[in-house]
C-alpha positions as CSV (number, residue, x, y, z in Angstrom):
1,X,0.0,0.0,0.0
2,X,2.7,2.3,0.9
3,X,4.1,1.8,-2.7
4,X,0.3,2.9,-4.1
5,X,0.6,6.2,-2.0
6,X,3.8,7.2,-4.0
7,X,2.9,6.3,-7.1
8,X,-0.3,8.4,-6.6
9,X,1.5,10.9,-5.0
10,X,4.2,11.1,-8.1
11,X,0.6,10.8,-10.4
12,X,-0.8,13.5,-9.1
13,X,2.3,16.0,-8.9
14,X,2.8,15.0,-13.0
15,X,-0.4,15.9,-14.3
16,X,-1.0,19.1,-11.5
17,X,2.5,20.8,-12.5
18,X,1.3,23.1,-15.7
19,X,-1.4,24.0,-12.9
20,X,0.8,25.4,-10.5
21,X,0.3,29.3,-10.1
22,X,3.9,30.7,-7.8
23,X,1.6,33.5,-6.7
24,X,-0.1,31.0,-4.0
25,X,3.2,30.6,-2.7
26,X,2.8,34.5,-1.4
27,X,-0.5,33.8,0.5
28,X,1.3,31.6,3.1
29,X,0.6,33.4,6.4
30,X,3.4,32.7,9.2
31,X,1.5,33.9,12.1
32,X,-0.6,30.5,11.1
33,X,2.7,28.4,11.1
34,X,1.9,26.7,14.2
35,X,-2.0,25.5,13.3
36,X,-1.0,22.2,11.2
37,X,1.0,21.1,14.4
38,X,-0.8,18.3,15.5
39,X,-1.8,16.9,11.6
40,X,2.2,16.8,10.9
41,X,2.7,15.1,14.9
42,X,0.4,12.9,13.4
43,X,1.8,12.2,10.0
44,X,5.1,11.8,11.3
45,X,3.6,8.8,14.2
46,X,5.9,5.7,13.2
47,X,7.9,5.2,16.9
48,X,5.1,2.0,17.2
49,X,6.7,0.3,14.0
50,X,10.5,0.3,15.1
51,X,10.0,-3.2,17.0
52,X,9.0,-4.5,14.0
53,X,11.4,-3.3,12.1
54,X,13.8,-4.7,14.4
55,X,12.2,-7.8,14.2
56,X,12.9,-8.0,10.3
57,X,16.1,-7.3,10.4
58,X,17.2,-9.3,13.2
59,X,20.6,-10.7,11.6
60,X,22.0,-7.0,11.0
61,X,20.8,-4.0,13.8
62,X,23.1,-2.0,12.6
63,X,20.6,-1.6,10.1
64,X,18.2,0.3,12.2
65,X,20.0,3.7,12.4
66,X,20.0,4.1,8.7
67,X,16.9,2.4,8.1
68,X,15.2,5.4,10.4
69,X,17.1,8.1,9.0
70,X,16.2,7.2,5.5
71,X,12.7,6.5,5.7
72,X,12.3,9.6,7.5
73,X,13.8,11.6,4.7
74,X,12.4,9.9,2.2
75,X,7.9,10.4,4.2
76,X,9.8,14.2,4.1
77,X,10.4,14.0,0.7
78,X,7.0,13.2,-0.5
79,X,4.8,15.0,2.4
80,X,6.9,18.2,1.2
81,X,5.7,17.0,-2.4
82,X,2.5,17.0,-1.9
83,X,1.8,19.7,0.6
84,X,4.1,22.0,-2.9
85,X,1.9,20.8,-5.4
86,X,-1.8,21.2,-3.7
87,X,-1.0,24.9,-2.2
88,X,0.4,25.9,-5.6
89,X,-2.3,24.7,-7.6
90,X,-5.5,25.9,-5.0
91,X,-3.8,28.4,-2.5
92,X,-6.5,29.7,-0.6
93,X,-9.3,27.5,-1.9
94,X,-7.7,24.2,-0.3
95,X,-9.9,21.4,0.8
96,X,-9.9,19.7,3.9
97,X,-9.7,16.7,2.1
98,X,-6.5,18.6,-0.3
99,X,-7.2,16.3,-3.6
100,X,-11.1,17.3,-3.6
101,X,-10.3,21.0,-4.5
102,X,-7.5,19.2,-6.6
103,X,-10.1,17.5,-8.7
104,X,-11.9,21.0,-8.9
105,X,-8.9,23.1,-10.5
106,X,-7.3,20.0,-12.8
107,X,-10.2,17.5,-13.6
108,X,-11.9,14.4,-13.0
109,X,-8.6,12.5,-13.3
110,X,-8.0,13.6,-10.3
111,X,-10.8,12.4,-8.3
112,X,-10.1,8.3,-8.7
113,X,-6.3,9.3,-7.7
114,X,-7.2,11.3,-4.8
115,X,-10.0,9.0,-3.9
116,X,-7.1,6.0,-4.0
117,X,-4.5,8.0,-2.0
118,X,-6.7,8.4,0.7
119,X,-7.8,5.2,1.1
120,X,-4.1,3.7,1.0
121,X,-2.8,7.0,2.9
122,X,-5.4,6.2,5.8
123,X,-5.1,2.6,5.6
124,X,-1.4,2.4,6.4
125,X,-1.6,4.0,9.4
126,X,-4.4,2.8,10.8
127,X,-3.0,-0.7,9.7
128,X,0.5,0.1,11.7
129,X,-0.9,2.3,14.5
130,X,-4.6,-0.3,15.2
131,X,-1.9,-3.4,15.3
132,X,0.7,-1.9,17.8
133,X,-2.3,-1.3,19.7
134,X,-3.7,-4.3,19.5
135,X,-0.5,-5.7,20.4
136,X,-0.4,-3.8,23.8
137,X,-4.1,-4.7,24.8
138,X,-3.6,-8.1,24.5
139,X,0.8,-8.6,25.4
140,X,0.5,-5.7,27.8
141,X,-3.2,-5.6,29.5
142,X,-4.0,-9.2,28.3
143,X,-7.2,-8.5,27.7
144,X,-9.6,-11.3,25.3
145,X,-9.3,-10.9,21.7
146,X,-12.4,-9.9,21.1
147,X,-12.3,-6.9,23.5
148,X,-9.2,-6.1,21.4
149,X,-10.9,-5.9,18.6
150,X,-13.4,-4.0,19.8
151,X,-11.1,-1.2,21.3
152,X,-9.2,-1.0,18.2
153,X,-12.0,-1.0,15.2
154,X,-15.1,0.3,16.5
155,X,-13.7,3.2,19.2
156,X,-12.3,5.1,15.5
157,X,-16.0,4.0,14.1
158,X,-18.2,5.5,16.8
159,X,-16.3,8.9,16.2
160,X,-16.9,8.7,12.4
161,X,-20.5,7.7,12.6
162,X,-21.7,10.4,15.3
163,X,-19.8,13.5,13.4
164,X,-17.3,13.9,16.6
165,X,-15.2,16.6,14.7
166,X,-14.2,17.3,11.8
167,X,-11.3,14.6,9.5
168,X,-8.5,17.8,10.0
169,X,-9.9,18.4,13.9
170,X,-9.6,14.6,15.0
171,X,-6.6,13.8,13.0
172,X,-4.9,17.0,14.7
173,X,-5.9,16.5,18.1
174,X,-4.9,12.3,17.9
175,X,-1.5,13.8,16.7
176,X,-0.6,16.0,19.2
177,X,-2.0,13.7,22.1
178,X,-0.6,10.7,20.4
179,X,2.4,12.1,19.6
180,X,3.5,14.3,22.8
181,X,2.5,11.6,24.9
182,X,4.4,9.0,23.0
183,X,7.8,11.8,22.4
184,X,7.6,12.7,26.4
185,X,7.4,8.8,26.9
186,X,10.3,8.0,24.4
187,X,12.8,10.2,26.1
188,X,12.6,9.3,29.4
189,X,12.8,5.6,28.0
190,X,15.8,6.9,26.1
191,X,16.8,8.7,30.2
192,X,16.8,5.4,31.9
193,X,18.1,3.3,29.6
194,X,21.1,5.3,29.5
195,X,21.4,4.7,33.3
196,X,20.7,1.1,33.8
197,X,21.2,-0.4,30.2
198,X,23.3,-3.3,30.1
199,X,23.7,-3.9,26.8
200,X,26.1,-1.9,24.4
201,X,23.3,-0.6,21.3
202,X,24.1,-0.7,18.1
203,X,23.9,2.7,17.9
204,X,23.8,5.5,20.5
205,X,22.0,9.4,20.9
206,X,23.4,11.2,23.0
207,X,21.0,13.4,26.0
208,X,21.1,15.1,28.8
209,X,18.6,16.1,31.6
210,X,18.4,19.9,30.2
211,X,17.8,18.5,26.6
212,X,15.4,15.9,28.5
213,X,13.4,18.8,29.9
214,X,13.4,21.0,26.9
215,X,11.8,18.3,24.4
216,X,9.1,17.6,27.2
217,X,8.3,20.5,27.4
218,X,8.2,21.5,24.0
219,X,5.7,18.4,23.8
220,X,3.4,20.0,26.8
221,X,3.4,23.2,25.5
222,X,2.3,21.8,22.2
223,X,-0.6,20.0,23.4
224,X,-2.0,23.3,25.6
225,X,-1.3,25.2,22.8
226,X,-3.2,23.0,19.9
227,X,-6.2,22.1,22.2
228,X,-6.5,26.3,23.3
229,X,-7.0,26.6,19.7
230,X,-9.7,24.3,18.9
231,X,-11.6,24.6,21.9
């Protein structure tokens, strides 16, 4: 699925670039810079996956440093992309669903791609994300299967079907929960495995207490922030 999203994503940059109109570029406010905060938390959420990925590459960890760095330069790659190509072609007039107003500016040829993207786009991470989770309910809280289940399909489904925000307003507000509570979490994993670890890693980042602290709180402050604006 992941290779669908970037052949739609290269798909729809191809036939959107004689569309493109620089002068959008000019509209983009910076006083709003902070607003997409919790969607790009969210979009950037893959912390969950890297015991798996350890997992398939058990023979060679030294793999896992490079296998990070590039896969998080290569989601930058095509999120920077994709983000280029809608603003230039609809500026103001972008969608909340971005390849709806797409469809509007270029044509219908448009409308099967975008339709495709985010189903594969939204599948993958609730594929990833609903599995980790299941994982921890039933390795973690060994709870029955089919309260797993439960937790993990139908929780997301009661909040589509009773309208309990909007797509941008829930996906923003899972991302910067999610993803402050998870980043707070991994550093002061990453804090006390540095003091009792007794294995040497195959690779090492280096921390201290004061850069502890800051990233925390850059996380809090994020979360007060993002919720302050929506409600």
């Amino acid at each position: 699925m992941i290779g669908f999203v970037i052949a739609i994503i290269l798909l729809i940059a191809l036939f959107s670039f004689t569309s493109i109109d620089y002068n959008n570029y000019k509209d983009v406010n910076l006083s709003n810079f902070f607003i997409p905060y919790g969607t790009i938390l969210f979009a950037f959420l893959g912390a969950s996956v890297i015991p798996e990925v350890r997992q398939i590459i058990n023979n060679n960890k030294k793999l896992m440093k490079k296998s990070i760095i590039i896969t998080m330069i290569l989601i930058t790659f095509f999120y920077i992309l994709f983000a280029f190509t809608v603003v230039g072609v609809t500026g103001k007039n972008t969608t909340e669903v971005a390849t709806t107003g797409l469809g509007d500016k270029i044509g219908s040829i448009i409308y099967p791609l975008g339709n495709l993207f985010a189903i594969f786009a939204m599948a993958t991470s609730f594929s990833v994300l609903g599995l980790a989770l299941r994982w921890m309910f039933e390795y973690d809280y060994h709870l029955s299967k089919w309260l797993t289940l439960f937790l993990v399909l139908f929780i997301p489904l009661i909040f589509v079907l009773l309208h309990l925000g909007s797509f941008a307003l829930i996906i923003s507000i899972a991302g910067v929960i999610a993803g402050g509570v998870e980043g707070i979490l991994i550093v002061l994993m990453h804090h006390k495995a540095k003091r009792h670890g007794t294995r040497k890693p195959e690779y090492t980042i280096h921390g201290n207490i004061v850069i502890y602290i800051l990233i925390s709180l850059l996380f809090i402050v994020g979360i007060i922030l993002t919720l302050k604006n929506y409600f």
